[in-house]
C-alpha positions, 0 to 999 in steps of 0.5 A: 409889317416886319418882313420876317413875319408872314401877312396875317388874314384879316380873319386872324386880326379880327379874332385876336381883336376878339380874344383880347376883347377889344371893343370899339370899331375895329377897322377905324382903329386898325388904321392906328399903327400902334393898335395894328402892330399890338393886335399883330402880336397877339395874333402871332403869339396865339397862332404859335400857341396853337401850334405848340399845343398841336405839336405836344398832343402828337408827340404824346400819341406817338409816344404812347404808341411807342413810335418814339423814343423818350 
């Protein structure tokens, strides 16, 4: 794990695991350095997604409601 990177709940490895429809065990493969440090990225990047979406709906809201400039 890289120390810039906050842990990851088991929880986020197991529902990118799902989102990248991996299938075979998922605790045996995780054991696998390669395969934990893919499914850490896709975790990561589809947290960052979410985020970034939270992010433009509520600059949009605020700009309609002129709370904002621009």
């Amino acid at each position: 794990m890289n120390a810039m990177h906050s842990p990851l709940t088991e929880a986020e490895l197991r529902a990118a695991w799902q989102r990248l429809r991996m299938s075979g065990d998922f605790d045996k493969a995780m054991s696998r350095t390669p395969v934990r440090c893919a499914v850490e990225a896709a975790a990561r990047a589809f947290n960052a997604r979410i985020r970034t979406r939270e992010t433009r709906s509520l600059d949009a809201k605020e700009r309609a409601a002129g709370e904002r400039e621009s």
